[in-house]
N, C-alpha and C positions, 0 to 999 in steps of 0.2 A: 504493500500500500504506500500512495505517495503519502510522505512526510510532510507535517506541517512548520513550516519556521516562522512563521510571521503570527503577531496577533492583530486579527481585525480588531475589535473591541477597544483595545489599549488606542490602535492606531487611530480611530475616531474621537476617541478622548483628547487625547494628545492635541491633535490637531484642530479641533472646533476650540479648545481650552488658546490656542497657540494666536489664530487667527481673529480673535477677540481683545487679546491681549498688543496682538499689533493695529487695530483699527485703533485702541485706546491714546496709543500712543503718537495719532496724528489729529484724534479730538473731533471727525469729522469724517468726509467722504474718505472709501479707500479702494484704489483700484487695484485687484487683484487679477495680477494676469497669473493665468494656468495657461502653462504650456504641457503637450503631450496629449493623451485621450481622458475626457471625461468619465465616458461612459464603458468603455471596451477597451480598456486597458488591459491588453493581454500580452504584452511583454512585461508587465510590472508582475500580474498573476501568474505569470510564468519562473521569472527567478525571483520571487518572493510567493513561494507556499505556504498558501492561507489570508495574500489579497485578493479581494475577489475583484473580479473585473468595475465592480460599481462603485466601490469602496467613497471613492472621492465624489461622488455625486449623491452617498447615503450622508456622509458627512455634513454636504452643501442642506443637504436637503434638513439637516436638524435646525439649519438658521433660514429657509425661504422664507419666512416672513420679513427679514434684512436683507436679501439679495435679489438683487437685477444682475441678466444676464445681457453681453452686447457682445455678440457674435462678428469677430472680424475677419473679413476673405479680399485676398489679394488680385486686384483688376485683371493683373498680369496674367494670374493662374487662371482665372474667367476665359484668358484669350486663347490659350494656349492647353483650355480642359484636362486641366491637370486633375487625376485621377487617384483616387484613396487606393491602393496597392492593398489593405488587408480588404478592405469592402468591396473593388471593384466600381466604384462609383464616383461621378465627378466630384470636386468639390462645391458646384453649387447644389449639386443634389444632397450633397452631405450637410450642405446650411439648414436645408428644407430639415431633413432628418435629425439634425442637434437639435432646432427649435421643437420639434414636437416631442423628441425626448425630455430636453427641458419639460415642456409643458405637462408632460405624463407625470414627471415627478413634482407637480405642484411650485413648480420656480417659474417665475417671470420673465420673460422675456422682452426686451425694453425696445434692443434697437437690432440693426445689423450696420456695421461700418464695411463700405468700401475701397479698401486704401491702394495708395499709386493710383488713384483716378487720374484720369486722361480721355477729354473729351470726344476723342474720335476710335476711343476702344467700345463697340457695338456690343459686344458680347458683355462688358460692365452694363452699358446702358439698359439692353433689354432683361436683364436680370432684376437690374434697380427698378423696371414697370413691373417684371411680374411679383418683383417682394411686393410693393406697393398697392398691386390689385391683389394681394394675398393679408394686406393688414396690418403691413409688416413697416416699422419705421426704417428707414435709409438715409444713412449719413456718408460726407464722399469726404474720404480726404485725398490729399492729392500731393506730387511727387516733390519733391523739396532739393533743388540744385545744391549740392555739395553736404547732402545728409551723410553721412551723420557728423562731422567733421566742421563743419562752418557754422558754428555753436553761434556768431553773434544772429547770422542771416537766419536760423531756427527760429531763435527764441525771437521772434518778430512778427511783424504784420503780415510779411512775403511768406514766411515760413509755418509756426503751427496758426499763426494768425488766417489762414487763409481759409484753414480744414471747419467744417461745419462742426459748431460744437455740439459733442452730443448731449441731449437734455435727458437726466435722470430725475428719477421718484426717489430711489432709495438710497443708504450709503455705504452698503457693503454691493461694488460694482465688479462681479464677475466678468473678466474678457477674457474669451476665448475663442479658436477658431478649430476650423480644420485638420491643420497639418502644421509644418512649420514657415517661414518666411512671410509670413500671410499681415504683420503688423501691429501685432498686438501688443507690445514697449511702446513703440510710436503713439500707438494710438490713449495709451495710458499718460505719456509723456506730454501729449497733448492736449488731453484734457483737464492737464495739473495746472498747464499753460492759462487756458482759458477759466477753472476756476479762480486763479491765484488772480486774474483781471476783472476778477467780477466779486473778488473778496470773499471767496468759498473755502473754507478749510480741506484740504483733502491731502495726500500721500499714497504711494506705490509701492509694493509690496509682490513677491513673485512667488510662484508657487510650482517648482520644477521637482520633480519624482526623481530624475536623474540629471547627470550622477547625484548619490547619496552621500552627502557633502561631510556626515563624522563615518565613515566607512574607510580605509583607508584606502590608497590610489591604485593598489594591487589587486585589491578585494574584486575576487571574480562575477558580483553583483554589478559594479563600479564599469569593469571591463568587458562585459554584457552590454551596456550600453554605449561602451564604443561599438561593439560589433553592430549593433544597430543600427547606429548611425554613422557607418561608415562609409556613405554615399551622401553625407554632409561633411566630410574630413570634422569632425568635430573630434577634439582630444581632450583627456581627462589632463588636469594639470593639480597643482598643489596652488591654492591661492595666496598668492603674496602679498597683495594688500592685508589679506586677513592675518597670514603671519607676521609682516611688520607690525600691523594694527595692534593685537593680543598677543603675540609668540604660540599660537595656537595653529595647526598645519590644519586645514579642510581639502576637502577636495572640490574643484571647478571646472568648466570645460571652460575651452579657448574661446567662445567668441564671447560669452562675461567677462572673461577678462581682461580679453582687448577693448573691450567697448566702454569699461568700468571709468576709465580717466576721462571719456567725452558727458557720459550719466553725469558725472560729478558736476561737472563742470556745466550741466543743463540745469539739474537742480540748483545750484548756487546760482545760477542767471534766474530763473525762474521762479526759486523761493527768497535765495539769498543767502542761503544752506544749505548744504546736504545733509539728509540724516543717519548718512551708511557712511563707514571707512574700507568697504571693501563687497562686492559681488556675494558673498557667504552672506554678509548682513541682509540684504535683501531678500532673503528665496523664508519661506515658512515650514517648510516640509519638515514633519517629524517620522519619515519612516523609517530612519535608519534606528529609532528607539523604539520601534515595535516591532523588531527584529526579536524573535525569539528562542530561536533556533540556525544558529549560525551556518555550522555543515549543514544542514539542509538547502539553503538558502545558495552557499557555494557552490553544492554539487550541481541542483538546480537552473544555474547562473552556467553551467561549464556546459552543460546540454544547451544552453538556448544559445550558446557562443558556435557551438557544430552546428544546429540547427541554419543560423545566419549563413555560417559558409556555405552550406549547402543550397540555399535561397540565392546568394550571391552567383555560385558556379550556373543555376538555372538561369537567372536575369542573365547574365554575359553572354551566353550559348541561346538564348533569342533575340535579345537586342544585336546579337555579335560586338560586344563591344569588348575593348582591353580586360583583364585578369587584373585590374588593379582594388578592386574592390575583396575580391576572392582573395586573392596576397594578401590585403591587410587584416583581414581576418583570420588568415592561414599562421600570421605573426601572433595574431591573443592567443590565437590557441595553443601554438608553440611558448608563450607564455604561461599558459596554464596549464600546461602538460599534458593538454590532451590530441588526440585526433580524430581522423573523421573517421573513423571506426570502432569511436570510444561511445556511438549510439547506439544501446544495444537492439536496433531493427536493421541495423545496415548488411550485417555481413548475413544474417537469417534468408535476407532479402537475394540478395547478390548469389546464394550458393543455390536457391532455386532458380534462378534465371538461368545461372553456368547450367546446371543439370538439364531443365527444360528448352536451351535455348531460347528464349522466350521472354517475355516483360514477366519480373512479378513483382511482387508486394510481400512485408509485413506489417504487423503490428504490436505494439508492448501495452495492455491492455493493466487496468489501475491495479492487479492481482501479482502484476509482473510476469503475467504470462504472454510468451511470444507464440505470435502465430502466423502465417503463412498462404500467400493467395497465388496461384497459377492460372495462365493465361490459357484458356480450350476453346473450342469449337464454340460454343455456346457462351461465354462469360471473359469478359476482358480480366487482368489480375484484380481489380482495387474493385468488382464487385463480387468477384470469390472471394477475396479475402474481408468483406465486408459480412458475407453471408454464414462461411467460417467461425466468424468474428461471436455473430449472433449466436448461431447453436453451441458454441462454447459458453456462451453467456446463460441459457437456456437451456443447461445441461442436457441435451440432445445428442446423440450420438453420432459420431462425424462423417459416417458411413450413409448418413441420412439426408436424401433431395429433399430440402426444400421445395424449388421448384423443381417439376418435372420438365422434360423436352416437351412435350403437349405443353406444359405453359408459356414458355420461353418461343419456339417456332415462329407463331400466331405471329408476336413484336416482332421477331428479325424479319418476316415476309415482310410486314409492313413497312419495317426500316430499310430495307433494300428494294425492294418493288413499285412501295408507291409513296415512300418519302425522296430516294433516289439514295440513301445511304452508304458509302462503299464496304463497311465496317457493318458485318452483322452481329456480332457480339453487343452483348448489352454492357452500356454504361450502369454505371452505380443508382441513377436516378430513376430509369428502368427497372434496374432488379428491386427496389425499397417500391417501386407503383405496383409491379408484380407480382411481391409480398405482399401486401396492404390489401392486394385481391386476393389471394388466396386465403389470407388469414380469415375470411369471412365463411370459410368452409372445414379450414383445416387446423386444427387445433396446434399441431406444432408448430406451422409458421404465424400464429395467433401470439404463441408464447416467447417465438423470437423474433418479432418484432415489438414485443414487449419492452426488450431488453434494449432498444436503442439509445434512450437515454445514458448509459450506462456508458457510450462509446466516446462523450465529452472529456477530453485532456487524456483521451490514448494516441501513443505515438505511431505514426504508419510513416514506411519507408518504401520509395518504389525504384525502380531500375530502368525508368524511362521518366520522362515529362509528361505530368497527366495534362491533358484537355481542357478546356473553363469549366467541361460540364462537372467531371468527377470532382476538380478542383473544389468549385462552389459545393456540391454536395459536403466533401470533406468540412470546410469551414462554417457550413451551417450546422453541422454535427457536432461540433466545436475538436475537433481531431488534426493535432497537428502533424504537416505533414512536411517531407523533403524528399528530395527526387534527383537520380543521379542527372546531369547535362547532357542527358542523350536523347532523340525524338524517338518513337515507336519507329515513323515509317521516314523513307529517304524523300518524299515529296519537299517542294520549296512553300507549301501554302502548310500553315501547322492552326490548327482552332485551340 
């Protein structure tokens, strides 16, 4: 069974106690920027066992009677439909979707900013009609010549002077966006601007999961999140304002703490003060004190560090792009002393593909048991070893069809005949609709598909690149998954 190392509990305490305690301390509005995911944090639930994915939006939700949300998304990425990579969805579709999450959990939502506006970017524009025929307030701010650096031309009429100020109700102001690069300092930095002109008490305060600033710099929690973000060149460093400040060593990444001497230098124009001596001061995050269980939390951290490499080696082998992201993660791991056969589904996987010649699959299922999918006539790997998966789950005996060929035929004539399909094997999305019908007759596959729940945070390894379809199946399962950089078939078009 997976091990727990984190405590939820403590961690909500902690944290609502924390973020109270720093609104006090500016007497007035406070802009909290959250960077990372609010709601689906599954790289934080990942090397910390025992965060749950909501963790930080159950916490929010203990103060929504003090929080306004203002959701901020970058022109740029509007133009260029930058896309959520764990969801599959744009980012303004992923606006649409934080705001009703938001609103499911009983939080407000005030505004949306969109920042880097530029008037002849179409795709900001008709986004900003359809927020607006949706109800939705829109604020634009807009590109600032020689940001972030040209601190007098900022703090000015030209500079946050020009950005629409946003109008709040409340004074604990949640901003958050997307993904990253999207503007959400800016947009906090600008609104301290136009309070501080209009004689509003308020302050900035940040709220980053990673890195975990009392962890040390080694801590394979810490260097989990490089590997993540190693298609940001983002690096963990030791913060040095905060050790001159205190003689106190935290941990930071680099772009806090290139940026930290222009911040400074904004608030003292702005306020007339700053109230941080160093990047650590700013951030509120108490999770590295609801750490409970340390080796858990490392081993944990050493798996999602393989896991990236793996994701990495896929991304380059379809984009074609350089092995420079794959190297740099190849280096944490080498750090960590592991490699990429330190997952124990990879080599399971790999010795039936050798023997079958053939695509297959496994998976390491929460009991720690390893299991095994082969590619046939009838069933691509990753929906045998999904079906597999089930009857072990469903103490069924393995010698046991599920479906029968009578069931299964029916869908491939269809998917080849009169869909046009070339691929008669059933995908995984196929086998679980197949299931779902027969369970209405047949008591065994009634009992295991019972059991699918159960297949959330199992790990599955496959010896080819799977498809969008199996992909999405896997991630709506919640089942993580890695895939050697090899396609099934030699065709130049891949779905």
């Amino acid at each position: 069974m997976k091990r727990i190392g984190f405590d939820h509990d403590r961690y909500i305490e902690l944290q609502t106690k924390h973020i109270k305690e720093r609104r006090s301390q500016f007497g007035g509005k406070l802009y909290l920027e959250f960077g990372g995911k609010l709601f689906d944090d599954m790289h934080a639930s990942r090397v910390l066992p025992g965060f749950t994915p909501d963790n930080k939006i159950v916490m929010l939700e203990s103060m929504k009677d003090e929080v306004e949300v203002v959701v901020v998304i970058n022109a740029r990425d509007l133009q260029r439909n930058k896309q959520r990579a764990d969801l599959g969805i744009g980012y303004d579709a992923d606006v649409l979707r934080l705001i009703d999450e938001f609103r499911g959990y009983g939080l407000y939502v005030g505004s949306v900013v969109i920042s880097h506006f530029e008037d002849d970017n179409q795709q900001a524009l008709a986004f900003q009609r359809k927020l607006e025929g949706l109800g939705v307030k829109v604020y634009r701010h807009f590109m600032i010549p020689g940001y972030p650096h040209d601190v007098e031309k900022i703090v000015s009429d030209q500079g946050y002077g020009r950005n629409e100020y946003v109008e709040t109700s409340r004074d604990l102001i949640v901003v958050t966006a997307p993904g990253p690069g999207s503007g959400k300092m800016a947009t906090c930095l600008s609104q301290l601007y136009h309070d501080h002109q209009r004689g509003i008490k308020s302050g900035y305060a940040k709220f980053e999961t990673f890195p975990i600033w009392n962890l040390p710099l080694a801590h394979p929690v810490n260097v989990a999140y490089e590997a993540a973000t190693a298609d940001l060149d983002d690096v963990n460093m030791i913060d040095p304002f905060h050790l001159e400040a205190y003689g106190e060593k935290t941990v930071n990444y680099n772009r806090d703490v290139e940026i930290f001497p222009v911040l400074n230098r904004l608030f003292e124009k702005i306020q007339g003060s700053s109230p941080y001596k160093s990047p650590t001061d700013m951030g509120v995050n108490m999770a590295g004190l609801s750490i409970s269980d340390d080796e858990a939390c490392q081993e944990a951290s050493k798996q999602e560090v393989i896991r990236r490499y793996y994701h990495a080696l896929v991304a380059e082998r379809r984009d074609n792009l350089p092995a420079e992201q794959s190297e740099r993660i190849a280096v944490l791991m080498s750090q960590l002393g592991v490699n990429a056969t330190d997952r124990p589904v990879v080599s399971p996987a790999r010795t039936v593909a050798e023997q079958t010649e053939a695509p297959a699959a496994a998976i390491e299922l929460a009991d720690g048991t390893v299991l095994t999918g082969k590619t046939s006539e009838l069933l691509g790997c990753s929906s045998a070893l999904l079906l597999n998966a089930l009857k072990y789950l469903a103490q069924i005996d393995d010698d046991v069809k599920l479906l029968s060929p009578g069931a299964i035929e029916p869908i491939q004539t269809l998917k080849t005949h009169s869909l046009g399909s070339k691929n008669p094997r059933l995908h995984t999305d196929e086998v679980l609709i197949a299931l779902a019908v027969s369970a209405q007759s047949d008591d065994k596959a009634r009992k295991a598909l019972e059991q699918i729940d159960k297949l959330r945070d199992a790990e599955v390894h496959t010896t080819t690149i799977l498809g969008s379809v199996d992909t999405g199946i896997f991630r709506s399962l919640g089942v993580n998954v890695t895939s050697e950089p090899v396609y099934q078939g030699k065709g130049l078009y891949q779905k």
